[in-house]
N, C-alpha and C positions, 0 to 999 in steps of 0.2 A: 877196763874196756868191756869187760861180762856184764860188770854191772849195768853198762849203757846199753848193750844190745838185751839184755833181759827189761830194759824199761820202756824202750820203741818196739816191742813185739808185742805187747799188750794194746799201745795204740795204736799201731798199723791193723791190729786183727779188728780196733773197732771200729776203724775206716773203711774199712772194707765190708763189714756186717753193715754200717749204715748205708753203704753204696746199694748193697743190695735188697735194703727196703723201702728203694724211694716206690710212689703208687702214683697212680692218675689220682690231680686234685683238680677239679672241674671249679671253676668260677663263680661265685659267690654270687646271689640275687642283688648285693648292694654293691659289688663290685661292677657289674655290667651297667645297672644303673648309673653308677660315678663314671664310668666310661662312655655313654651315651650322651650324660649331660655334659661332659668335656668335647666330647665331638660335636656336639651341636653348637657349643661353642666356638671350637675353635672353624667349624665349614662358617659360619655366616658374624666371623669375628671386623668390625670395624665395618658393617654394610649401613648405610641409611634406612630409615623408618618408612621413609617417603622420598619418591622420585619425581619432579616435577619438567615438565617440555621436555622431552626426552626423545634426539631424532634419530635416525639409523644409523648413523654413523659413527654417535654417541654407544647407541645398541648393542654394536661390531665391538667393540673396544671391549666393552663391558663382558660382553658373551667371553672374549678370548682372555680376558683379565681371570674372569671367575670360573670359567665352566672345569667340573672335574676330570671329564676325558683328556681333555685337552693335556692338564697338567700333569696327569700318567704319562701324557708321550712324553710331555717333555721331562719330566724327570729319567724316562726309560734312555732320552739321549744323552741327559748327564753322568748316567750310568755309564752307557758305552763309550762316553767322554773318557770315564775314570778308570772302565778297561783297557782302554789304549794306553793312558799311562802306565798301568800295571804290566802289559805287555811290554811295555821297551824293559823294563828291570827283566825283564826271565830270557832277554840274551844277553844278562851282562854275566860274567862268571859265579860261580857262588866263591863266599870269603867267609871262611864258618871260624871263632874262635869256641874253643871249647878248654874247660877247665874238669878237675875232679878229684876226688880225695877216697880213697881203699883203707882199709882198715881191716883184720883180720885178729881174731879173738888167742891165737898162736901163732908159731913160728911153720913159714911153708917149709919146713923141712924134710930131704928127702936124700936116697942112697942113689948112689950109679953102679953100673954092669959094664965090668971090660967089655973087649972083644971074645974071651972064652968064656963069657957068661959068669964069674965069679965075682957076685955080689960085695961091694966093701962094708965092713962092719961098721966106720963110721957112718952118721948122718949130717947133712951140709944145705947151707938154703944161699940164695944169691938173692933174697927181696928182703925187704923191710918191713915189717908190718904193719905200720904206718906209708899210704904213699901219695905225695900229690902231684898231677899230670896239670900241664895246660900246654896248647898249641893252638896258632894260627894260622890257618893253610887257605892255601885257594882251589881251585877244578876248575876249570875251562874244558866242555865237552862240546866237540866241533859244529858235532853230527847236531848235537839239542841247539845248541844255536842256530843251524839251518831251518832248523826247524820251527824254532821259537821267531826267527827272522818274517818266515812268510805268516806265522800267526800274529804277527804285529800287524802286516799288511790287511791281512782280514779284519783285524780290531777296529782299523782307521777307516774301513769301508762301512762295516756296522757301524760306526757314528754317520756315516751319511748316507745309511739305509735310517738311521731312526732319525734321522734329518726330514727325510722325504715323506715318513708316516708322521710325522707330525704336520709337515703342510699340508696333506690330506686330509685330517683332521679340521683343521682350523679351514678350509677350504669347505667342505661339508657342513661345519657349524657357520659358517657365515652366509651360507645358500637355505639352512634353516630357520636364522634368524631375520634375514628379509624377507623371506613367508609368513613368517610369525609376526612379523614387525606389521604389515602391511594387512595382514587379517585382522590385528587392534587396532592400527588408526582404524579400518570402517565398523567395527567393535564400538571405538568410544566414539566416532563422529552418529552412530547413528543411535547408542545409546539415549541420549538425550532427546533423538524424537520418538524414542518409542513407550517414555513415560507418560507423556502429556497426552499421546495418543490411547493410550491403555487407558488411565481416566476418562477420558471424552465414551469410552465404549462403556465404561463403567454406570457413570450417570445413565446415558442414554433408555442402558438395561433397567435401573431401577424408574425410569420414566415408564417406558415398559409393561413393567409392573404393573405400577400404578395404574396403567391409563388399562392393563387388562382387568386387575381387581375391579373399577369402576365398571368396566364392562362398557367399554368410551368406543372399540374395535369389534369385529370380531372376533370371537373365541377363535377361530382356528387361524384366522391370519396373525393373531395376537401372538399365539402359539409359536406358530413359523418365524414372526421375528424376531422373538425370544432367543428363538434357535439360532438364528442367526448371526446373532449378535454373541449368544455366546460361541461356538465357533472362532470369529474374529477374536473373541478375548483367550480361546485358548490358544491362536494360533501368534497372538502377542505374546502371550505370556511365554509359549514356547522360543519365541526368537529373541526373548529378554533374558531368556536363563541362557540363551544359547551365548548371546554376545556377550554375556558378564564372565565368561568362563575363558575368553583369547588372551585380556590383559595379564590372569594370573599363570597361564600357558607359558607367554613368553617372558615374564617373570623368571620361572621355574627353570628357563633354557637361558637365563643372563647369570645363574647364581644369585640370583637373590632367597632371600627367607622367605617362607611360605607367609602370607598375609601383605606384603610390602604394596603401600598403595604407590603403584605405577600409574602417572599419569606422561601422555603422550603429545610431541608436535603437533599438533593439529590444527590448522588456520581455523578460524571462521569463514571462509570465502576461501574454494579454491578450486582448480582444474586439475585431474591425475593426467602427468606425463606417462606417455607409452616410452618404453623402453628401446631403443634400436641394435641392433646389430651392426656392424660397421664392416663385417668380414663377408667374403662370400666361401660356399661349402666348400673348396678345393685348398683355399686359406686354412679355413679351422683343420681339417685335416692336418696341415702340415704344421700349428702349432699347436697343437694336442701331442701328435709326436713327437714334438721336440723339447715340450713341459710338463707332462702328466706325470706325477710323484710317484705310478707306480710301474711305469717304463723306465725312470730314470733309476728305482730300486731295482726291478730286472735285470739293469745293466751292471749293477754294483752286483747283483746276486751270482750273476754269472762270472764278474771278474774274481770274487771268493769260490765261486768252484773249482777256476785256472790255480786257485793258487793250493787247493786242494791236488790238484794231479803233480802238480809241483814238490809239494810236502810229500806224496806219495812216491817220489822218483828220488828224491834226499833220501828219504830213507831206505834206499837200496843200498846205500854205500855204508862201508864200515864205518864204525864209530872212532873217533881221535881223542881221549881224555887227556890233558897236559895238569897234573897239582902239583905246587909247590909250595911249602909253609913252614916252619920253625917249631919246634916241640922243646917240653922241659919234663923232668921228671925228677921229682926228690929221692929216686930211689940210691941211697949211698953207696951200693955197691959197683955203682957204674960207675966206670971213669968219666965219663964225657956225661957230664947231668942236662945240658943242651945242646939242640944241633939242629942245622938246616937239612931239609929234604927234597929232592926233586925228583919226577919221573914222568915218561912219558908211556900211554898205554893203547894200543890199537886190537877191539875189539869187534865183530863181525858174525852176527847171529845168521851160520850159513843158511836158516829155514827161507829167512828173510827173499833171497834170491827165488824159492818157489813161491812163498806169498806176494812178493812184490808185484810182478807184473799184471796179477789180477786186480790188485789195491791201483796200479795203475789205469790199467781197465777198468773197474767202478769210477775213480774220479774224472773219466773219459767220458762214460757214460751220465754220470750228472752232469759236465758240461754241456753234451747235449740236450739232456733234460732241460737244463736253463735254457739254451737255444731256443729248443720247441715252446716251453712254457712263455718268453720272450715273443715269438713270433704271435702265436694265440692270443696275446696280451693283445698284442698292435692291433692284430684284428677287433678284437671286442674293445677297443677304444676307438677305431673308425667305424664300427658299429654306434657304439653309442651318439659320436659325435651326427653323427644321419641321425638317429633317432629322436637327440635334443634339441638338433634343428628342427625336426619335422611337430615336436611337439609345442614349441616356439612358436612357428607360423600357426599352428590351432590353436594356439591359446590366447595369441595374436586376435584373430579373427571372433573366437568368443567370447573375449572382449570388448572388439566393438559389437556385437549384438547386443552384449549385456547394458553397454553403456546406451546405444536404441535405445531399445526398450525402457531404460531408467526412462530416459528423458520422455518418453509416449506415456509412461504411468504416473509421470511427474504433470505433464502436462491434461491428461484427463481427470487426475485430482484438483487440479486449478479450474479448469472446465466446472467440474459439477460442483465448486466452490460456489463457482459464481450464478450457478441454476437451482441452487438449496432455499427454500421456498418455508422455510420453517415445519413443516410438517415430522410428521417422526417418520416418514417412510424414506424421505430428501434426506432427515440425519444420518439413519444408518449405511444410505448409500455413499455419503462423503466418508463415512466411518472407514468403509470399504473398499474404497477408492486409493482412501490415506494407507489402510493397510497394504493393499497391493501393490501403491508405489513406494513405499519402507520395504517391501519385497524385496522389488524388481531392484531397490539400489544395493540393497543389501549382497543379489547377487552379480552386481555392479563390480564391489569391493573384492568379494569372491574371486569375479574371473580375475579383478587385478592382483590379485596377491597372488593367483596360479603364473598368469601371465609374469609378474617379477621370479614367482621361485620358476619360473621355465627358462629365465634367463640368467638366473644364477645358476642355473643347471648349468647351462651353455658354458659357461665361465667358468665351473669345477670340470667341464667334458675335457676345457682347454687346458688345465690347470692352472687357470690364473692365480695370482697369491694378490692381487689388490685390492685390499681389503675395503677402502673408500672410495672403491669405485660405486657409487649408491646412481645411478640412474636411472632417470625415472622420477615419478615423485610428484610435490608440488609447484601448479604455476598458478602465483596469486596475483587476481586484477590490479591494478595499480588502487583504485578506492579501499582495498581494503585497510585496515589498518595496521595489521601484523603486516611487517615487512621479510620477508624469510625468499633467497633470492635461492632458485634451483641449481643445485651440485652439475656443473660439467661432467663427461665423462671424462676420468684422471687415468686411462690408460696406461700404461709404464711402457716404455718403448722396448723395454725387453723384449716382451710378448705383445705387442700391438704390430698389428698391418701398417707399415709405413705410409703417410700421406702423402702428394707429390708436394713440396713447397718449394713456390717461385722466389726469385731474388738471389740464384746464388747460384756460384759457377759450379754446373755439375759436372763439366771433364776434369778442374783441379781437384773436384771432392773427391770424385773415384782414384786421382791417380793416390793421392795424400791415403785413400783407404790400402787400397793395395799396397805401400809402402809400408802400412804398418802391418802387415800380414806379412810379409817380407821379414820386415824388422824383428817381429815374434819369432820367424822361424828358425829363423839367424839362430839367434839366443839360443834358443831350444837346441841346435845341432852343436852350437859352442859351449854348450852348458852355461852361459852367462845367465846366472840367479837374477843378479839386478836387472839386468832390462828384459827378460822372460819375466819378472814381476808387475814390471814399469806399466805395460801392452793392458793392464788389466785395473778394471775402478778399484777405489778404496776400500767398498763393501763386497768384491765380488767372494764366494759366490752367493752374498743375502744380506750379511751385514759386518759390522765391523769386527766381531767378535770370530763371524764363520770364517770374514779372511784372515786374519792372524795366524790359525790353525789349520788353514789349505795351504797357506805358504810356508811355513813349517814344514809341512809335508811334503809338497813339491819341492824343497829348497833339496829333499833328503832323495827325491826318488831322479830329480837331475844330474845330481851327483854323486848318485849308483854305480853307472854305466860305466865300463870304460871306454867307450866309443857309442855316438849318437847320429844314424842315418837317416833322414826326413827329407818326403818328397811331397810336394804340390801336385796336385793335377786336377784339371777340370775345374780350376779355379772361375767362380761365378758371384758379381753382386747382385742376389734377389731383389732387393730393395734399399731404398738409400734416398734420404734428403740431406736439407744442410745441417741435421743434427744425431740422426739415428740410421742406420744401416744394416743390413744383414747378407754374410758371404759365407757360399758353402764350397765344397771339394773335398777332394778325396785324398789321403794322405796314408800314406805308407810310411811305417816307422819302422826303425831296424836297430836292433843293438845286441849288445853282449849278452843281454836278461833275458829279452822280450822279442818279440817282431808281429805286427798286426797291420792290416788295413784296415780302413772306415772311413766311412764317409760322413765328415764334419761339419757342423753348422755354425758360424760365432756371428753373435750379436752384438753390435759395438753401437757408443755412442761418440756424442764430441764432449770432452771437458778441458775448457780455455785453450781450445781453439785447435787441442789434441783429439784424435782416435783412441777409445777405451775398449776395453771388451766388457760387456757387462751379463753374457751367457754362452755359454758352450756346450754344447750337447754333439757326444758322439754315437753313431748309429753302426753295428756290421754288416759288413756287405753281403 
């Protein structure tokens, strides 16, 4: 046995000396470069070389397929995917096995002392020198459970807080990419007239020239037209470098590689659609509040801080540890080599009772803090929602001036087409003529691509998530010969203003609605999972993957309770045809956990011939 502990005492000390001369070793020049070129690799792995007919909708897909912001969020949500499951494991008990082997280089030997202190001359050991230990025991600690219980609940709400900053996300990248989209079609559509035109001013100058060399003009008016002409060619050349730089812009904003020849939908023949609105200001108001991803993360933020004053009121109370487990021990001199063990432990750190109620006070006051930050929210989203209205109807309007004016500098380059006389003073005026209505459409294109991103505005203010809502756009004459028919508005009826539609009994459709609001509530007070489930579409609330995991969740927070209080009031259908509807009021809930008022909005639709809910948003009073 000497001999073994004399042989690991040389290599534990070297273990230790190498421990403590690890150093900073900084990154190799050819290391970062092998790193670089794998990363360039792996960002633009499996992309095309070249894009061809590429329309907006196509665009949308691509931006949210590729773009890297994007895929931060959502990896940030699989994340707190993964901490929620992590969270349920930390209220289940711990269950530790452990094993272990002693060994001792002599015998523990040692003497005892009567009661009159008189030392015995023999010495006596009760252990073995040799000893091996394993046990299997459990801990179940009440208090950490309570604890660990409402940290689950926060877990599950940080997944649909990083729910909410990802449709934010992809809401904003899809309001940049029809800006972007709509600045390159008049990019490439006007591309191609502003070569032809650039030559035409080119020649002219070198005629120019000549006819000055000759001395064919006058010197000084020769001069001025010189000037003139050039002028127009810097002021082409400036708007050729300007337009070749939009395609590789919105390149850059799809994830594509730097170089990718993007080519764009562009008719030869066509008319730009104006965009509409279909809501009026008191409308967007009310579905801005009830969809905006960062009111609905307010609402989630504020329900993590309830449950912070909550964790803060658990742990007032004493702590309950109960373990029980089986041990073994080789030691020979025990009778009994294994055995079972149990005990129960009540703990109680008496500080706790003066820290507490200020730990409660803090989590008090960050509820309020979410309250107030909540409230200022609302506000500066019905600010904004006025604001993207008001810049909507001006960019509206500058639109059509822009598109005027095209047409007047379109029309007086056809004019002095037809009055050009051969002379070189008639040429440069058509020269200039052409230039200023390539201008004038160029800032054509301009207003409309403000005008489209003013109304993507509108549509992030609201927080819509439709991503192929593309309207607007092309309307091509029937002569032409690209056939390309213009995108409807695809509203979702979740978030759209209800239209009135005739044909259908609207007293049985409301009673059929109120019955299933009825039906839901039922459930909810009966704790009935199944038909509390049933009330709600397939993908609520986004898709099939998000309900799986809301129902899971709700199936747990139904059957919490041990008694469920819910009351209606003020029950109201907003809007409602034969296929979509929306009903608010105010509901009071009450139970053994919780109790709250708010005032609730559900959006339902009909699927085969049933009431769904397909959005829910609660507000407090």
């Amino acid at each position: 046995m000497n001999k073994r502990i004399f042989t690991l005492a040389p290599l534990s000390l070297a273990m230790l000396l190498a421990g403590c001369s690890i150093a900073p070793q900084p990154m190799s020049v050819q290391e970062l470069d092998t790193r670089m070129r794998d990363d360039r690799i792996r960002m633009f792995a499996n992309q095309p070389q070249r894009i061809e007919n590429l329309t907006l909708e196509q665009a949308i897909d691509m931006a949210v397929n590729n773009n890297f912001d994007l895929r931060q969020k959502m990896m940030e949500e699989a994340i707190a995917n993964r901490q929620l499951d992590l969270a349920h494991y930390d209220m289940l008990p711990e269950l530790v096995a452990s094993a272990g082997y002693t060994s001792r280089s002599n015998q523990a030997l040692s003497r005892s002392v009567d009661a009159n202190g008189n030392a015995s001359n023999t010495f006596s050991t009760s252990q073995d020198r040799d000893i091996t230990t394993a046990s299997l025991s459990t801990v179940w600690n009440v208090l950490d459970f309570g604890v660990s219980y409402y940290q689950a609940q926060q877990s599950a709400d940080q997944v649909l807080v990083a729910e909410q900053r990802r449709r934010k996300i992809v809401q904003n990248l899809v309001q940049q990419v029809r800006s972007m989209y709509w600045n390159a079609v008049g990019a490439q559509y006007l591309q191609s007239k502003v070569a032809p035109l650039l030559i035409n001013a080119r020649e002219a100058l070198e005629k120019a020239e000549k006819v000055g060399a000759e001395q064919l003009m006058n010197p000084l008016d020769s001069l001025r037209y010189r000037k003139d002409l050039l002028e127009i060619i810097r002021q082409l050349e400036g708007l050729r470098d300007e337009l070749s730089k939009a395609r590789p812009e919105l390149a850059t904003l799809l994830g594509l590689a730097p170089g990718t020849h993007l080519d764009l939908a562009v008719p030869a023949q066509f008319t730009l659609l104006q965009p509409e609105l279909k809501y009026s200001l008191e409308e967007m108001e009310d579905i801005a509040l009830s969809n905006r991803p960062e009111l609905i993360e307010a609402n989630y933020q504020r329900r993590i801080s309830a449950l912070d004053t909550r964790k803060a009121m658990v742990r007032l109370l004493p702590g309950i540890e109960v373990d029980l487990g089986h041990y073994y021990d080789s030691n020979s001199f025990l009778e009994n080599s294994d055995w079972s063990q149990g005990g129960v432990r009540i703990s109680w750190n008496l500080f706790n009772l003066l820290r507490g109620p200020k730990d409660v006070d803090l989590a008090k006051a960050r509820e309020a803090l979410a309250d107030s930050q909540r409230m200022a929210m609302n506000m500066a989203v019905l600010s904004q929602v006025h604001v993207s209205w008001l810049d909507y109807q001006s960019l509206a309007r500058e639109y059509d001036r822009a598109r005027e004016l095209s047409e007047i500098g379109t029309e007086i380059h056809v004019r002095m087409k037809d009055r050009q006389a051969g002379s070189v003073q008639s040429r440069m005026e058509e020269i200039k003529s052409a230039t200023s209505a390539l201008t004038e459409e160029l800032r054509m294109f301009r207003a409309y691509a403000g005008l489209q991103e003013a109304y993507g505005r509108v549509k992030a203010t609201l927080g819509k998530d439709d991503m192929n809502d593309v309207v607007g756009g092309f309307s091509i004459p029937e002569q032409s010969p690209v056939v390309v028919e213009p995108q409807p508005d695809t509203e979702q009826a979740v978030a759209a203003v209800i239209p009135e539609t005739p044909e259908y009994d609207a007293e049985q459709a409301s009673a059929e609605l109120l019955a299933t609001i009825d039906r839901w509530a039922d459930a909810w007070r009966n704790k009935d999972v199944t038909t509390y489930l049933n009330q709600y579409t397939s993908d609520f609330p986004g898709n099939a993957r998000a309900h799986s995991r809301w129902a899971k969740e709700r199936s747990m927070r139904l059957q919490e309770p041990r008694y469920i209080e819910l009351e209606l009031d003020k029950t109201m259908i907003q809007e409602q045809n034969a296929d979509a509807a929306m009903v608010s009021f105010e509901q009071l809930y009450k139970s053994n956990l919780y109790n709250d008022r708010v005032r609730k909005v559900l959006r339902l639709k009909r699927e085969q011939g049933e009431w769904k809910i397909v959005a829910e948003v609660a507000q407090d009073r």
